[in-house]
C-alpha positions as CSV (number, residue, x, y, z in Angstrom):
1,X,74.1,62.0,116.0
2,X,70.9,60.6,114.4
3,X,67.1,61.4,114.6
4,X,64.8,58.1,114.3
5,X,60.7,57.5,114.0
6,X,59.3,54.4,113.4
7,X,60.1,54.5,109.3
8,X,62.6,57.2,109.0
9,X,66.3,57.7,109.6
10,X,68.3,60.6,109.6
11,X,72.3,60.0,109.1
12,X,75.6,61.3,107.8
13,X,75.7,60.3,104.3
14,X,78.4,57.8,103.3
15,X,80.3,57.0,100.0
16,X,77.8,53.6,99.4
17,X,75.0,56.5,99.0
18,X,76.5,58.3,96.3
19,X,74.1,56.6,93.2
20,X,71.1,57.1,95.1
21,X,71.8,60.9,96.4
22,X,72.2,61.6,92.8
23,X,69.4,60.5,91.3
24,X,67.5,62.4,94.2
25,X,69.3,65.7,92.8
26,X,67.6,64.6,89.2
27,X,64.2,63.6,90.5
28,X,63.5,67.0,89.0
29,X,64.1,70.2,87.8
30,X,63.1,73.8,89.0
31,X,60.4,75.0,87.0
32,X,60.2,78.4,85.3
33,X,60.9,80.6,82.2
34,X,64.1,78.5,81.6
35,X,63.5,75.3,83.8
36,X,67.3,74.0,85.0
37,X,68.8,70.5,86.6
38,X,71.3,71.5,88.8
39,X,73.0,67.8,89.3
40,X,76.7,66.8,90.4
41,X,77.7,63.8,88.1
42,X,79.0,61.6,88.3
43,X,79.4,61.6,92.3
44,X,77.9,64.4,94.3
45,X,79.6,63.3,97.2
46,X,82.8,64.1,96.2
47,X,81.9,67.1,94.4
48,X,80.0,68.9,97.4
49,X,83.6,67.9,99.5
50,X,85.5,69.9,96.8
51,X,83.8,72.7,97.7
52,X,84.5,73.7,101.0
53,X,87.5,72.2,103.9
54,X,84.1,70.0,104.9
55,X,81.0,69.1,103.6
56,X,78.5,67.5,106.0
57,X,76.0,65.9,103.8
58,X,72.3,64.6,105.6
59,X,70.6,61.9,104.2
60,X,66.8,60.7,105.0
61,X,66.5,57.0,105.2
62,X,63.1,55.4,104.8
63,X,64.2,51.9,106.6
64,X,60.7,49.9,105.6
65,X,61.5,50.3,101.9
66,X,66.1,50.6,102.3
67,X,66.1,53.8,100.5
68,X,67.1,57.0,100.7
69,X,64.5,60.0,100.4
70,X,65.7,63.2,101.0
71,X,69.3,65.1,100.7
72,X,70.9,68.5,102.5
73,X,74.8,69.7,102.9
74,X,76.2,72.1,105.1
75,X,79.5,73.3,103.5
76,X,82.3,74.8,105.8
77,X,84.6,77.0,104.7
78,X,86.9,80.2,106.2
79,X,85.8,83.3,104.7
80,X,86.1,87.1,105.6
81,X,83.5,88.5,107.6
82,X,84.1,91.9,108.9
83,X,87.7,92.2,107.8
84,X,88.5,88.7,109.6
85,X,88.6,85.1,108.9
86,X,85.6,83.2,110.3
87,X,84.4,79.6,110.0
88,X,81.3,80.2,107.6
89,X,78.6,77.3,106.2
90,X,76.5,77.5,103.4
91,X,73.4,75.1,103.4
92,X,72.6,73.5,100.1
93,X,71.3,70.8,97.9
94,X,68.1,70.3,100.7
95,X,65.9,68.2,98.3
96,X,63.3,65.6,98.7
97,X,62.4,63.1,96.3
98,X,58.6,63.7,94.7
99,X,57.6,60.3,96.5
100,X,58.2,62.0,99.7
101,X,57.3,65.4,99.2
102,X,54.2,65.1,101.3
103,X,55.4,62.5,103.5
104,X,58.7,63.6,104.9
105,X,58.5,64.0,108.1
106,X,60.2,66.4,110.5
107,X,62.1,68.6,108.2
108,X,62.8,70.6,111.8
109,X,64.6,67.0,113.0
110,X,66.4,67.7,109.7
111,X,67.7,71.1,110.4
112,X,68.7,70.6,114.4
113,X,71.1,67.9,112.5
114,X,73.2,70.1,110.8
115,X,73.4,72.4,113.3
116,X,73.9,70.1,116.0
117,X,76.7,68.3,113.6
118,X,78.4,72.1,113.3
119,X,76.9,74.6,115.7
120,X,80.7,73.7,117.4
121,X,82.8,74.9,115.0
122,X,80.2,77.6,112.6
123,X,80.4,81.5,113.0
124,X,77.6,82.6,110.7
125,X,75.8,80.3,108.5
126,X,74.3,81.3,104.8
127,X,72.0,79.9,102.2
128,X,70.9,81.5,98.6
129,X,67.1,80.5,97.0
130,X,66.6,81.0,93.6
131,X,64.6,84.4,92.9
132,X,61.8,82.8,91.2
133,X,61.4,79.7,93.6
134,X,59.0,82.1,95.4
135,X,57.1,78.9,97.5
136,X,60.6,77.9,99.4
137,X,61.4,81.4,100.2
138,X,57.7,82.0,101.8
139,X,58.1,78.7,103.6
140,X,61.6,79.8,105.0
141,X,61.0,83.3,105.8
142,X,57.7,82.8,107.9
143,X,59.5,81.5,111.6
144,X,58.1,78.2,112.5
145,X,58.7,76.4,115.7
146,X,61.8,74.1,115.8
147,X,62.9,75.7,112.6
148,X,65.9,78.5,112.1
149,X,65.3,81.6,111.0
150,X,66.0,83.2,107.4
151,X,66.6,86.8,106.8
152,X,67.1,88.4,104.2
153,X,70.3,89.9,103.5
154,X,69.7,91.5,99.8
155,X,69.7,89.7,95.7
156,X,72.5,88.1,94.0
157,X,72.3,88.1,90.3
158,X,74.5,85.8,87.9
159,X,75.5,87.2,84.4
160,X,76.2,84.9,81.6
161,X,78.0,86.5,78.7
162,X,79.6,85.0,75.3
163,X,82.9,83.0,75.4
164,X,85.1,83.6,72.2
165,X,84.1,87.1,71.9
166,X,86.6,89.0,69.9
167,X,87.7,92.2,72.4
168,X,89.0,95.3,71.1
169,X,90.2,96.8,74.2
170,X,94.2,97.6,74.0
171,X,94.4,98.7,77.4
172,X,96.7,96.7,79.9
173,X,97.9,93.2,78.9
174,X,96.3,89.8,80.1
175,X,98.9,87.1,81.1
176,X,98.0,83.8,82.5
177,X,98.9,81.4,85.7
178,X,99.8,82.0,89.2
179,X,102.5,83.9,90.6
180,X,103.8,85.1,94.5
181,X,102.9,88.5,93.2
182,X,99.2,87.5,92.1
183,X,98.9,85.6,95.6
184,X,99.7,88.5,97.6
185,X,97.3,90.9,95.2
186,X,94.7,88.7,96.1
187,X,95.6,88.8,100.4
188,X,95.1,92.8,99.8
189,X,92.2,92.6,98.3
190,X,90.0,89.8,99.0
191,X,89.3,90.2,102.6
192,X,87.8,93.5,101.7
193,X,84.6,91.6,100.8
194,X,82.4,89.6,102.9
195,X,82.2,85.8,102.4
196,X,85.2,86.5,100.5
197,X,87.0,83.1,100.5
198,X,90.3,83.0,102.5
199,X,92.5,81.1,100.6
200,X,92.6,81.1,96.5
201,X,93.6,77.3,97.0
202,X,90.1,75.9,95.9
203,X,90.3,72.5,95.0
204,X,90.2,72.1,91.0
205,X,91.7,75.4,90.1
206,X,94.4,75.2,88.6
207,X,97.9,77.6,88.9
208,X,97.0,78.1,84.8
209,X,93.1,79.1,85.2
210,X,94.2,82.3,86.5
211,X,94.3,85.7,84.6
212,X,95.8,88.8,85.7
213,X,95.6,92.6,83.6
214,X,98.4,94.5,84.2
215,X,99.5,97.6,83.2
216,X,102.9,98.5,81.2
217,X,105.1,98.9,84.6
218,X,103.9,95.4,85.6
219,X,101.2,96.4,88.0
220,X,98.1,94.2,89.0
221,X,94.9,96.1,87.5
222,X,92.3,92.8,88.1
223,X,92.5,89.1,88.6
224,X,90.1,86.7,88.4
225,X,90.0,82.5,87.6
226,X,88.1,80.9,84.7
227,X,87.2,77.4,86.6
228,X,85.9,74.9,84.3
229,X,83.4,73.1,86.5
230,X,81.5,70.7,83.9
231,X,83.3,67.4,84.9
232,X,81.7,67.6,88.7
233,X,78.5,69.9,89.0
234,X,76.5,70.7,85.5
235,X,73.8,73.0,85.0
236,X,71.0,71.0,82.5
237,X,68.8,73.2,80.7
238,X,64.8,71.0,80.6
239,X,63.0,73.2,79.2
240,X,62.3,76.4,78.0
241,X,59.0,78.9,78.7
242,X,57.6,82.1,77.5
243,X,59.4,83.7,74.8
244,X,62.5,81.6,75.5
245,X,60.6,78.8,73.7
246,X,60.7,80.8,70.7
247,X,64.7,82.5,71.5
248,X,66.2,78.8,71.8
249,X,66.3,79.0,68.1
250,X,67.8,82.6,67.3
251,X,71.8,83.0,66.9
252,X,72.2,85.1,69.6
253,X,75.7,85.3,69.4
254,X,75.3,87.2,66.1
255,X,74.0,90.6,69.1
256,X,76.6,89.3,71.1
257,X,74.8,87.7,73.6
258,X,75.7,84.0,74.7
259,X,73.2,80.8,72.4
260,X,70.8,79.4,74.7
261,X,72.2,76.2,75.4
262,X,70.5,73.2,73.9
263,X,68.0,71.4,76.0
264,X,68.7,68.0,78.1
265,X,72.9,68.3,77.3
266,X,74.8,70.2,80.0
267,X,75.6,73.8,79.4
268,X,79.3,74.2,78.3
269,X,80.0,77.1,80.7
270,X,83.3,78.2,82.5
271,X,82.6,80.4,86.1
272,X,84.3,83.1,86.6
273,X,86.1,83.1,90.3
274,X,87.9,85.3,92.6
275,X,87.2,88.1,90.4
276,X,89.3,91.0,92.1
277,X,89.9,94.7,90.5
278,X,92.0,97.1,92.1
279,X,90.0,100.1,93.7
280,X,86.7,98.4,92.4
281,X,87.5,100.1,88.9
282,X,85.1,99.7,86.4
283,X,87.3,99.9,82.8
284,X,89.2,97.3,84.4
285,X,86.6,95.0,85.2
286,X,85.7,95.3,81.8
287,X,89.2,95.0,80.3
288,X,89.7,92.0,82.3
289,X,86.0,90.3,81.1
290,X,86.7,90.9,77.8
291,X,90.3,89.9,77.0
292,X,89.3,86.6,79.1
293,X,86.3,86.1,77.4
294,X,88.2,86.3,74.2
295,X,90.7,83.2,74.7
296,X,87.6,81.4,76.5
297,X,87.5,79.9,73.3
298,X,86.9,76.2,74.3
299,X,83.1,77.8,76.4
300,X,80.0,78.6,75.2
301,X,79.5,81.0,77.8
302,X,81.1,82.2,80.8
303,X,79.1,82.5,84.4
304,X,80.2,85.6,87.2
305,X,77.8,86.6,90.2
306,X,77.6,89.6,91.8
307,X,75.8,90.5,95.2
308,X,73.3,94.0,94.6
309,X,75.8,96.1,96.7
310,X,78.6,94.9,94.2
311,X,80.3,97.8,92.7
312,X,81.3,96.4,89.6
313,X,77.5,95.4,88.9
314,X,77.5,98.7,86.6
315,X,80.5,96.6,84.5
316,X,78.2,93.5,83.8
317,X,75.3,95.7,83.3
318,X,76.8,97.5,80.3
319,X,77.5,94.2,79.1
320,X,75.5,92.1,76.8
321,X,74.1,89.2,79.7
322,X,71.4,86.6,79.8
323,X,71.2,87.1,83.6
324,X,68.7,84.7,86.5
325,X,68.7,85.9,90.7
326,X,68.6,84.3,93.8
327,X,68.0,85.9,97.2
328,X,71.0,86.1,99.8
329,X,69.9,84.8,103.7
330,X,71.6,84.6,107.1
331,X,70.0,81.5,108.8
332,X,70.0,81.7,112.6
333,X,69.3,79.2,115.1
334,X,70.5,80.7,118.6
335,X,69.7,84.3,117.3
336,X,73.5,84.6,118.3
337,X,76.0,83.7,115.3
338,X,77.2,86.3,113.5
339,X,75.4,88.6,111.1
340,X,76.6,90.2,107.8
341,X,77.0,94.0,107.9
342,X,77.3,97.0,105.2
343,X,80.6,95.4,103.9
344,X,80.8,94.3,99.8
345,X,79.7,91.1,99.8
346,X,82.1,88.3,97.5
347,X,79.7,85.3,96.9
348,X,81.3,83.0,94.3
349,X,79.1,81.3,92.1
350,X,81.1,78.4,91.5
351,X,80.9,78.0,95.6
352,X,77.2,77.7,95.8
């Protein structure tokens, strides 16, 4: 389907409009203590697909001048919700370019695409907003006619932490790669968190990114994947505010906390995925961290995100972190898809 004026176009994006959807994602960065480009070189296309079984990416057209102005993705996937598999999207990547900020028309028309292109196949759908981009969570959060409605489910904080960090934890041992009996850890204990994602077979992980701690009978303790990310999606530190203009020049390392990266190169960073810990244990979280932060030697800092009602928040807190929030929304249309309940909530940060 399609919405139309006289000058602009909205349509499903196709591979031809790769070049021009990524230089929309760099028209500019998010301004604020530590002001970040979040891009997908080189082809966002194909990046956004490898994240989820479909990616249905939205393009604005400007047909006087043959260009593209504006960009938004809906990204299915099957998650847990409630204990079961549902079809879940996440909205994303909804940017205009700064020649069309206070032009673009119909950002509703926008919306009623990508639910009308899903609403068919979508149980609940989800969207996060960075915690300090304050103006786009006003604008969503206030209803307005034609438009869906956000609520607010709770704060999701991402901890970065040094790479290479000698650990001095003996307990358990750390092996590496995928097994049947890491497979069917994961089945037990993934579907105990919402948005949880069903399968562990997420395209560019590898059998070998995975780390297990187990005990000296052979017992799973924790799991979790170090997915290198940097060759499809990079985080692109612009600038630096506040005290962080004066930080960007410390060692950091030397108090154990991860070196600001360096500004206009993309941070060398590894996310931390699936991370699963039998009974929710915090030494093991820990044990796990830091034994994989320890061979992570090729990283300048690793990346894990935990929703507030996390229990294994109290791990990352007693760790040395360098940490930024966004806010957590259920966005409703009908008023009738599915809503999130008391459950743990799993968000993966390499998924948003």
């Amino acid at each position: 389907m399609s919405f139309r004026n006289n000058r602009f176009y909205y349509r499903l994006a196709t591979e031809k409009d790769s070049t021009q959807i990524l230089g929309i994602m760099e028209s500019g960065s998010f301004a604020g203590n530590i002001s970040v480009l979040y891009t997908r070189r080189p082809d966002p296309i194909r990046s956004l697909q490898r994240e989820g079984d479909e990616a249905i990416i939205l393009v604005m057209e400007d047909k006087e001048k043959n260009r593209i102005g504006a960009v938004g993705c809906c990204t299915l996937r099957n998650a847990y919700v409630n204990g079961e598999v549902k079809r879940t999207a996440y909205l994303s990547g909804l940017k205009v370019h700064p020649e069309y900020q206070r032009q673009m028309p119909g950002i509703p028309n926008a919306y009623r695409f990508l639910y009308e292109e899903t609403k068919d196949r979508v149980d609940l759908y989800y969207t996060t907003i960075l915690k300090e981009n304050t103006a786009a969570q006003k604008l969503l959060e206030k209803k307005r006619k034609g438009m869906p409605e956000y609520r607010p489910v709770g704060e999701y904080t991402v901890y970065c932490f040094r790479a290479g960090r000698k650990h001095r934890n003996q307990t358990g041992r750390l092996k590496r790669g995928l097994s049947p009996k890491v497979e069917a850890f994961y089945r037990e204990t993934l579907k105990e968190g919402d948005l949880a994602p069903a399968s562990i077979n997420i395209p560019g992980i590898r059998d070998e990114d995975f780390y297990v701690l187990q005990d000296s009978k052979g017992q799973i303790l924790a799991a979790c994947v170090l997915w290198n990310q940097q060759p499809e999606k990079q985080h692109i530190i612009t600038g630096y505010q506040g005290a962080y203009r004066f930080l960007k020049f410390v060692p950091l390392h030397w108090l154990g906390y991860p070196n600001l990266p360096k500004e206009n190169t993309p941070a060398n960073y590894a996310a931390v995925t699936l991370l699963a810990v039998r009974d929710q244990n915090r030494e093991w979280a820990e044990v796990l961290l830091g034994k994989v932060a320890e061979v992570a030697t090729g990283y300048d800092f690793m990346m894990l995100g935990l929703f507030e009602n996390h229990p294994l928040n109290s791990a990352l807190q007693s760790m040395k972190t360098i940490t930024y929030g966004s806010k957590l929304y259920t966005v409703h249309w009908t008023g009738e898809e599915l809503s999130l309940g008391d459950r743990r909530i799993h968000l993966e940060v390499g998924l948003l």
